[in-house]
N, C-alpha and C positions, 0 to 999 in steps of 0.2 A: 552142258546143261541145255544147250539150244536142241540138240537132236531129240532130247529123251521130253522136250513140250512139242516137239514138232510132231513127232511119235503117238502120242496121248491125242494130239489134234487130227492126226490123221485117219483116227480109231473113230474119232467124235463124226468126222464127215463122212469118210470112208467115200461110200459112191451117191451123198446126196447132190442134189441140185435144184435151184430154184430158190424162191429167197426165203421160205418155212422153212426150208432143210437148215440156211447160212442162220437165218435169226437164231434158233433153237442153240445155234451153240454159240454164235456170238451175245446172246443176251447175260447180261450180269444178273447174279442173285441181289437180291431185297432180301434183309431180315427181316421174317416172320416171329412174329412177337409170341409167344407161348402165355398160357391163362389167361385170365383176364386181361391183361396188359393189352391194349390193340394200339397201330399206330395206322396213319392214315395218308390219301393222296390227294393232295394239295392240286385242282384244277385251277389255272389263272388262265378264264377265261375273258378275251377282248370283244368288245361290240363294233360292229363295221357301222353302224345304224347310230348311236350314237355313244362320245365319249364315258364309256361306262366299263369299269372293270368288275365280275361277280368273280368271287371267290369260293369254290366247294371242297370241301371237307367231308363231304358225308360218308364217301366209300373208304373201305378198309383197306388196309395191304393185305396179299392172301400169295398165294404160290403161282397165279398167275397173274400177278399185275406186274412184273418187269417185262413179262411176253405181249400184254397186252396194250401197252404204252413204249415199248420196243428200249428198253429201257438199256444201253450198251455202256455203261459209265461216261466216263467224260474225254473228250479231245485227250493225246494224250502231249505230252509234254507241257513245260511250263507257260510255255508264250503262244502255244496252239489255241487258235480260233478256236471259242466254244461255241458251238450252234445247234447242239441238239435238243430236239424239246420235251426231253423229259431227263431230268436231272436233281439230284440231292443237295445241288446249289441253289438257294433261292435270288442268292447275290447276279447267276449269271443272266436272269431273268430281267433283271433292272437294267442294266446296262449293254449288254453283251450279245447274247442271242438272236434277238429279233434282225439289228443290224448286219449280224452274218448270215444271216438266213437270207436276209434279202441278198448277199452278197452271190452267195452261195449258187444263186441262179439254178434253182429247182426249178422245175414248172410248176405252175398251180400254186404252188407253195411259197415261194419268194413273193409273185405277185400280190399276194394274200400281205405276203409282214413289208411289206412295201408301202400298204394301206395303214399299218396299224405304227410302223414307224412315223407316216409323217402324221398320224392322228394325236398319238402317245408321247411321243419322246421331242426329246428339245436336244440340241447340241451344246454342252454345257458351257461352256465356252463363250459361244453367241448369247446364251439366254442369262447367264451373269454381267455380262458385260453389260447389258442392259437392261440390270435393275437398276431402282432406284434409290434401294434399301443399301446400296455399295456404296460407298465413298472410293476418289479416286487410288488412294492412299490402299485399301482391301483389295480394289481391282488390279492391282496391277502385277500380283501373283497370276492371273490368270494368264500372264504372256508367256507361264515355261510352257515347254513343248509336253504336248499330250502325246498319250498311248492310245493306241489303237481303238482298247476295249474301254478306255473311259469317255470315249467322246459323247457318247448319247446316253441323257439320263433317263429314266420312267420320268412323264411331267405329273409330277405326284398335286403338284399345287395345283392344277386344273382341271385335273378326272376326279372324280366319285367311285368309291367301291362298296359294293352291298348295301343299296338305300341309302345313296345318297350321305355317306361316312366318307372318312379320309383316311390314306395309309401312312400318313406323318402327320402328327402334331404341326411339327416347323414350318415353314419352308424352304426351300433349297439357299434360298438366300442368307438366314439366319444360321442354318446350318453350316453353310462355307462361312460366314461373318465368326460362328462362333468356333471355327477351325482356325482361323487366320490368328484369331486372339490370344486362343489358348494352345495352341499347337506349339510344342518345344522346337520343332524344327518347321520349317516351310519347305524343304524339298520334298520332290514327289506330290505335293499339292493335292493333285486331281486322283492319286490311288489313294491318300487319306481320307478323300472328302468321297470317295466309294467306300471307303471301309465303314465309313462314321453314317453314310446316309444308308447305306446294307442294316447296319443294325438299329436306325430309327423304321426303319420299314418292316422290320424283322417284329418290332415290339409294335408295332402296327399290326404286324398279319396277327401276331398271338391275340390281341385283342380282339378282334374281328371275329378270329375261328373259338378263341379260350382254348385253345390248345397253345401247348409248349412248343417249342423248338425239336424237339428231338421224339414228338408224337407224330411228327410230319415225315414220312418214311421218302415219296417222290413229290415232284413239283412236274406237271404236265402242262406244257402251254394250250390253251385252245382259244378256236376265235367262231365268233358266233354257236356257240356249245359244241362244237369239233373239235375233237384233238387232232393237232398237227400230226401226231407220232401214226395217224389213222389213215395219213393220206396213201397208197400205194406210189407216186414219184420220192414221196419224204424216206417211207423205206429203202426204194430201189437206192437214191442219194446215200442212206445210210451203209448199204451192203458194199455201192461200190468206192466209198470213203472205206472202209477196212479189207478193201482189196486191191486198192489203188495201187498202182506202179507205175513206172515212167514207161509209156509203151515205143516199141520201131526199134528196138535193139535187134540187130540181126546175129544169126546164128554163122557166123564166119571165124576162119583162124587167127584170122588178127584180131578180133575181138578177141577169143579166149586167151592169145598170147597177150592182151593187155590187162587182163585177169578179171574180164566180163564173164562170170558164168557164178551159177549158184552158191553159195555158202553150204548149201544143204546137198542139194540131191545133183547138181554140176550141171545143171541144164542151162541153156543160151538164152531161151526169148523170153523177156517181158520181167528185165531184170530193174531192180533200183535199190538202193542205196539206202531212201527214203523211207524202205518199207520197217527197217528196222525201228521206226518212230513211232509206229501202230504199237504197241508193246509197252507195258507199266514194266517190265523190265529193261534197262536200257544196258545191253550187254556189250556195247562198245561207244566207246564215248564218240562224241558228233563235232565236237567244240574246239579240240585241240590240232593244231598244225603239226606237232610231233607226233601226231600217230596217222596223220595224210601219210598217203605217197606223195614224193619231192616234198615235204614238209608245205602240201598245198592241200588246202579241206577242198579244193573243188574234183581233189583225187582222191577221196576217201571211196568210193566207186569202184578203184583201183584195187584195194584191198580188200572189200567187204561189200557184195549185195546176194539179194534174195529173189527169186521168183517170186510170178505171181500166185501159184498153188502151192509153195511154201507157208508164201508169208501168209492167206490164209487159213493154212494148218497153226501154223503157230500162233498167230491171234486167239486162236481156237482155244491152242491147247494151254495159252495162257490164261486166258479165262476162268478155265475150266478149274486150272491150279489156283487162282484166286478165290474161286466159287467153292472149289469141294477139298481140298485140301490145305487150309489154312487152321493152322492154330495159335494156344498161345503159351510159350513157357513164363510163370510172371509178365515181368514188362514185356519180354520178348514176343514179336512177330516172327511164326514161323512156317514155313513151307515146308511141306513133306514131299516132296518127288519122286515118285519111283523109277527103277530102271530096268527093263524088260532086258534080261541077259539072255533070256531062251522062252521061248514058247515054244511049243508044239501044238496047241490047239488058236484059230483066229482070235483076237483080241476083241472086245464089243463092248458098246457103249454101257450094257448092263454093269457087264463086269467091273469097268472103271467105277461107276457109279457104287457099286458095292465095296470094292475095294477101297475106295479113298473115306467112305464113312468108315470103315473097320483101320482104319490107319491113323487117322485123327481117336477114335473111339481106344485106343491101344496108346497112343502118347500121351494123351490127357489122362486116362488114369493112371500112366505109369507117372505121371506128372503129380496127380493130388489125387490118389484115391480114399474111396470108403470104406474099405476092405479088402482085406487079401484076396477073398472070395472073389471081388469082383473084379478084382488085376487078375486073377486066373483066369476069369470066365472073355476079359476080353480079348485077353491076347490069346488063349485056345481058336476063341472064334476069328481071330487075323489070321493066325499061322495057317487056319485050315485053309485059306485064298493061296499059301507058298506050296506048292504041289508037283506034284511031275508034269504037268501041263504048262505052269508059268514059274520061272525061277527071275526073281528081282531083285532086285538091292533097293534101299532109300538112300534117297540126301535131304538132308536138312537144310534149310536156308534160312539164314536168323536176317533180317532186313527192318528196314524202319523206312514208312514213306516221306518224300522230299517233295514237296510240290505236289506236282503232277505225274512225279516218275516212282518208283522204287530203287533206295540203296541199300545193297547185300553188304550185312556186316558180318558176318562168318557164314562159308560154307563147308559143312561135313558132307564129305561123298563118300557112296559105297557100303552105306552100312546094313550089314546082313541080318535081317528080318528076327532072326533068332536072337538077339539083343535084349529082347523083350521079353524072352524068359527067363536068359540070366536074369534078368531086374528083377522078373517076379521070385525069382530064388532065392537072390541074395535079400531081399527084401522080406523073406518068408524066414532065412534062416536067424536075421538080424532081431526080427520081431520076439522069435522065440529064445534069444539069448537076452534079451534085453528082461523080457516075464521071467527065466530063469537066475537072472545075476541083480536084480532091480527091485521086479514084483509086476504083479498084473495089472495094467494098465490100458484100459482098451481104445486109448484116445491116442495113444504113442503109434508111428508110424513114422519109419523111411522110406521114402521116396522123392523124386527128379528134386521137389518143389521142396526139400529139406535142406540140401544144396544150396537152390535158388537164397533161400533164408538165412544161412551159413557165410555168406560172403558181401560185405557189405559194397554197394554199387548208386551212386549218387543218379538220382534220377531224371535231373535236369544232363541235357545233353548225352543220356545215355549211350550212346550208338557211338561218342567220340571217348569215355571213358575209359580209364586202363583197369577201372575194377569189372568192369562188363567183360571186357577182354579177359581177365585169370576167370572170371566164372566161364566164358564161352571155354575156355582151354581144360576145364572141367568136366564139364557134357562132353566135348571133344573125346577126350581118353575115355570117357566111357562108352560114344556110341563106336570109335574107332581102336576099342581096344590097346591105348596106349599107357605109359606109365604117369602119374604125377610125382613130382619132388613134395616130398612129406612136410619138410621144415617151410614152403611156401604155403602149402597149404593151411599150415596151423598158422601162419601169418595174419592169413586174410581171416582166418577163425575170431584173433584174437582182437582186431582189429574190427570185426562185429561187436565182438562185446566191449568195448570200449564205445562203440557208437553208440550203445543201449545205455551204458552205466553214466556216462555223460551226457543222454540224452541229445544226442545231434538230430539235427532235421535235416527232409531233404534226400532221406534215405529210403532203400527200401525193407528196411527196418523198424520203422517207425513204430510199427502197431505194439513190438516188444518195449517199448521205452516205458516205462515206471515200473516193467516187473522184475520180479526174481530172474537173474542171470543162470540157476542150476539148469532149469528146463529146460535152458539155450543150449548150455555149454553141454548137457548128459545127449543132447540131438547130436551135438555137432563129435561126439566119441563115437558115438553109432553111424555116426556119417564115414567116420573112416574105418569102420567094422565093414560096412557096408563096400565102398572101393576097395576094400582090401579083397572080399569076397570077391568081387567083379575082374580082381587081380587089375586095376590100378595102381594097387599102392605094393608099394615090396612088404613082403610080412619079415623082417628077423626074430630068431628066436628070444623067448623071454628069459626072464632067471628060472632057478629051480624053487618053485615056492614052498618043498619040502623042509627046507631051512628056517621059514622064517615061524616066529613063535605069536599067529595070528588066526582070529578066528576062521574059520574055514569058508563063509563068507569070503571076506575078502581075499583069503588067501585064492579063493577060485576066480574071483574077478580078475584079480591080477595076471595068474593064467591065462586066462580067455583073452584079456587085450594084448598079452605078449609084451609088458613088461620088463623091461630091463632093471638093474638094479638103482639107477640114479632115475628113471622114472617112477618105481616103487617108491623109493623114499619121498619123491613129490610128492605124487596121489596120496601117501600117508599124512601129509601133512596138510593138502587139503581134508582129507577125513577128520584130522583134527579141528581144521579152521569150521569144518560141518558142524561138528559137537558142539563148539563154543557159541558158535553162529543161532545151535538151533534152542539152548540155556539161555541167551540172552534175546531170543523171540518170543520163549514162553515166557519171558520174566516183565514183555513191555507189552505184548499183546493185549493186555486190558485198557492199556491208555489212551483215554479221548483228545489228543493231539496227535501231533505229526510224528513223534520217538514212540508211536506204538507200531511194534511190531520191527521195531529197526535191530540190526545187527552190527555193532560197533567194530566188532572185529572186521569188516570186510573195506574198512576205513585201511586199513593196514597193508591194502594188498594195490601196488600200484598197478593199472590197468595198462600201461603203456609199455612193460615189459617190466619181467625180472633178474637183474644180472645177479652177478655172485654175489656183494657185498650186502645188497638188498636182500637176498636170501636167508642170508646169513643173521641177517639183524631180523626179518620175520618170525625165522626159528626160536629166535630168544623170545619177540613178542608172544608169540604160542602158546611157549611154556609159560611164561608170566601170565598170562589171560587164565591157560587151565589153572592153575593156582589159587586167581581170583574168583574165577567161579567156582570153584570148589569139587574140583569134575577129572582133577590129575589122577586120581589112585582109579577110576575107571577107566583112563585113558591111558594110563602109563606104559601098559603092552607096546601099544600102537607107537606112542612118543620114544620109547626106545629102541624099536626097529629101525624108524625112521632116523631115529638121528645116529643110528650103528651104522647106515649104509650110505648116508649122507657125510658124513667125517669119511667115510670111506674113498668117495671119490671126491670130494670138495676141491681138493687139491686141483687134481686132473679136470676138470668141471669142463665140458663139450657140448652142452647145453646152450643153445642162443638165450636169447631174454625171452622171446615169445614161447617156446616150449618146453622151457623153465616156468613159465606163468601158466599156461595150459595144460600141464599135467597137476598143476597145485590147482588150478580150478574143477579138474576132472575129477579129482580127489572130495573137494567141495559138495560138486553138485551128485556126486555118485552118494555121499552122505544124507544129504538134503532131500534126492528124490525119494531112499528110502525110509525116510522119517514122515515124509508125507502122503504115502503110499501104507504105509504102518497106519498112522493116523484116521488115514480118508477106511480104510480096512476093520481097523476097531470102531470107528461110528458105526459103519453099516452093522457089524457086530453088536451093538447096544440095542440100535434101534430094533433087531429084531428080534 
């Protein structure tokens, strides 16, 4: 994965030089708000002349305000120094920045927050200790040991911002008094009393500006109406903070024989270890003695460094992946990477830049589109980028951010471009089986995000879950062409709808919970019409539906899913449980309580699986319900197929409980769709 961002970086720089050439591709995107919507850049400007903070708001975000405020995201790693001054953190602004900067030993520029540290900020520590508003009994939490970035706070209690206003209510003292009080725990002290003073300051600024939180696109330091980010030393600092390496490595054999030399391109000088830290992706861990050499981290050097016009490429080309190639599957964060296996013509920044829009534009709609028309039109216009000139593959990177870093929770490699047509195929042939076995429905659609819907995955902690895992091993065999085991699959199927019909929370299911279960369950049939096209799923043959003594309807249904005989006899049985189900909705649908419109029968069906013996007793409920609704001699065809082929294998029964339950569901909602597809069909008929 490293070569093919180092690759993309090295496309991006090629032969620039100079720091407009380095800024251009180390700057991060800003989202650009679309309509009306606008979000804005937050100036915290400081006065040298007197204690005075003004706050502006007035300018917009636009396409060049990350280039214009040198906007490069943030330090990266967890416990890395934040010092730059223009950032989507308002928190680092209070406590953190100003302090590194002076550290930092810019010219001009330290000098500068040197003046506005000892004007502005207090050492939180000192300036608690001696209030007077503590008693000794509060003060004496302030003895644990402080971190770095909490030492210095904004002294909010004795600046003014915008005419003589203030940015906290409190002050610092009432606010640590009413931390020490109500606080469940007293460790870490001094990062609570940053968390809690962050957000009295937060709801400060909103007041101030009448803007939200999340209107506020950057936060740019400046002092005396200057932004820092404007100085030429503050840049140069910044180019060569993301170029930095340990320099005086010399180019000798004994270096290389102690395996000083590139990771990337094997060259000798101006190697480090370190550089891999520049990076939101951290592709070798830094932390562990079991992955030093001599089980010592001061050898990890020994295994693992980079040049310096490496790890500049790579910064690059990480960026870039961040900026132009990122999407989203549902919950999922994901990365689309490509891999240049051949060119023949030079690689150029254009190119990239067009490609990674048609790459996102091609999983997103194969993900949630609005038409077929339009998954044609966009994966046409991708494919026409895969040519005799450049031959690629993708990789997928499903990840989720941790701090300050990025952790990869599945990666799929390798996957060839033409992927995206199968999808539009299978997804074009699926649509058209569905209008011919169902009815015409123009809101029905399979695709990625039907799946996504299909398997239920708890959304707290997603990224450690094992139902995110069966869904990633789903995408998986689809973009890597592999198989799925069937009877898991209808697992996790059935297992959604249990989550619906019970209403759990927590899911990402939610939005389905109070409705009818067929619309779930008739997606999630087509969901494996769908893999099956894609050849995920193994297809066996069905029964021969010339035997059975049904209407041709279903007898084609049956067909077309490939039906065996004991799944026949399900599906007929949910057809029945449809019938009953849809008697006793017309019969309560006028009632102004809660039992209108309910379906007593589906009280009968346990959702947690169906074994034999349960089976066995629902068939009798069935026939007993037809009876009582008075609906047997219409359904009696259906009811004695079923129960012909059902006595048939009962005995031998190889059915688990889930897909014993899922094919009597299938049954169900294949009922129900067309009852309300009929219905929603004859209104439009009346009305016109």
């Amino acid at each position: 994965m490293i070569e093919e961002i180092v690759e993309i970086g090295d496309v991006l720089i090629g032969d620039a030089s100079g720091n407009d050439a380095y800024l251009s591709v180390l700057t991060e995107d800003i989202e650009v708000p679309s309509g009306d919507e606008k979000r804005y850049v937050a100036k915290i400007d400081f006065s040298t002349n007197e204690k005075k903070i003004n706050i502006d708001c007035a300018e917009e975000i636009d396409d060049e305000t990350a280039k214009k405020y040198v906007y490069v995201g943030s330090a990266e790693g967890a416990n890395s120094s934040q010092w730059f001054a223009s950032t989507t953190s308002f928190a680092y602004f209070l406590t953190e920045t100003i302090p590194n900067l002076v550290e930092c030993e810019i010219p001009v520029v330290s000098d500068i927050c040197k003046k506005i540290l000892d004007m502005y900020f207090v050492k939180v520590k000192e300036y608690l200790s001696k209030s007077s508003e503590l008693i000794d009994e509060e003060k004496r939490y302030l003895q644990q040991k402080i971190e770095k970035k909490y030492v210095y706070f904004l002294d909010t209690d004795n600046i003014v911002v915008n005419d003589n206003k203030r940015l906290t209510e409190k002050p610092l003292s009432q606010i640590y008094k009413e931390l020490i009080n109500n606080a469940k725990s007293t460790d870490k002290i001094f990062k609570q009393l940053r968390d809690i003073f962050t957000k009295e300051c937060t709801n400060g600024l909103k007041k101030l500006t009448e803007l939200k939180p999340q209107q506020i696109g950057l936060y740019v330091l400046c002092v005396d109406g200057k932004p820092l980010t404007s100085y030429p030393e503050y840049i140069d600092a910044v180019i060569a903070y993301k170029r930095q390496v340990k320099k005086g490595t010399e180019k000798t054999k004994k270096k290389q024989k102690e395996g000083n030399i590139c990771y990337i391109c094997l060259d000798t000088d101006n190697l480090s270890f370190e550089g891999f830290k520049k990076t939101k992706f951290k592709y070798f861990t830094t932390n562990q003695n079991i992955f030093a050499s001599y089980l010592d981290q001061k050898n990890y050097a020994k295994n693992i460094t980079v040049c310096e016009k490496c790890l500049l490429k790579l910064v690059a080309g990480d960026i870039f992946l961040r900026n132009k190639l990122k999407t989203q599957l549902g919950s999922f964060d994901v990365y689309v990477l490509p891999t240049f296996v051949y060119t023949s013509a030079k690689l150029t920044k254009n190119y990239l830049e067009e490609l990674s829009q048609n790459i996102t534009n091609s999983l997103n709609t194969a993900w949630n589109y609005n038409s077929l028309e339009k998954l044609r039109d966009d994966i046409y216009n991708f494919l026409s980028y895969f040519d005799q000139n450049h031959y690629f593959l993708l990789n997928l990177i499903f990840y989720r951010e941790a701090q300050a870093s990025t952790k990869i929770i599945r990666f799929i490699p390798d996957i060839n471009p033409s992927i995206f047509d199968k999808i539009y195929n299978a997804a074009s042939k699926v649509f058209s089986q569905y209008t011919d076995l169902i009815g015409n429905d123009p809101s029905f659609k399979i695709s990625l995000e039907s799946i996504y819907y299909s398997v239920p995955i708890r959304l707290k902690n997603i990224s450690e879950s094992k139902e995110s895992q069966r869904l990633l091993n789903i995408y998986d065999a689809i973009f890597s062409g592999k198989r799925i085991a069937r009877d898991v699959l209808i697992e996790n199927f059935i297992k959604a709808v249990g989550v619906v019909v019970y209403g759990k929370e927590g899911y990402n299911l939610s939005k389905f919970i109070g409705n009818d279960i067929a619309s779930m369950v008739i997606r999630m049939v087509f969901v494996i019409r769908f893999l099956e096209i894609l050849d995920c799923l193994e297809v066996k043959r069905g029964m021969d539906v010339a035997q059975l003594n049904l209407s041709d309807d279903l007898k084609s249904y049956i067909q077309q899913m490939n039906y065996d005989e004991p799944k026949t006899a399900l599906f007929l049985l949910g057809v029945l449980i449809g019938e009953i189900g849809a008697k006793q909705y017309l019969a309560t649908k006028d009632r102004q309580d809660d039992s209108a419109g309910h379906k007593p029968i589906l009280n009968k069906i346990n959702y947690n699986g169906i074994d034999k013996p349960k089976l066995i007793r629902l068939c009798n409920d069935v026939h007993n319900k037809l009876r009582q609704e008075k609906i047997l001699p219409y359904t009696e065809m259906i009811f004695a197929e079923m129960k012909r082929l059902l006595d048939k294998h009962i005995d031998s029964w190889k059915l688990d409980k889930y897909e014993t339950l899922f094919y009597i569901l299938s049954g169900y909602a294949y009922k129900t769709q067309k009852v309300i597809l009929n219905a929603s069909s004859n209104s439009q008929d009346t009305s016109n």
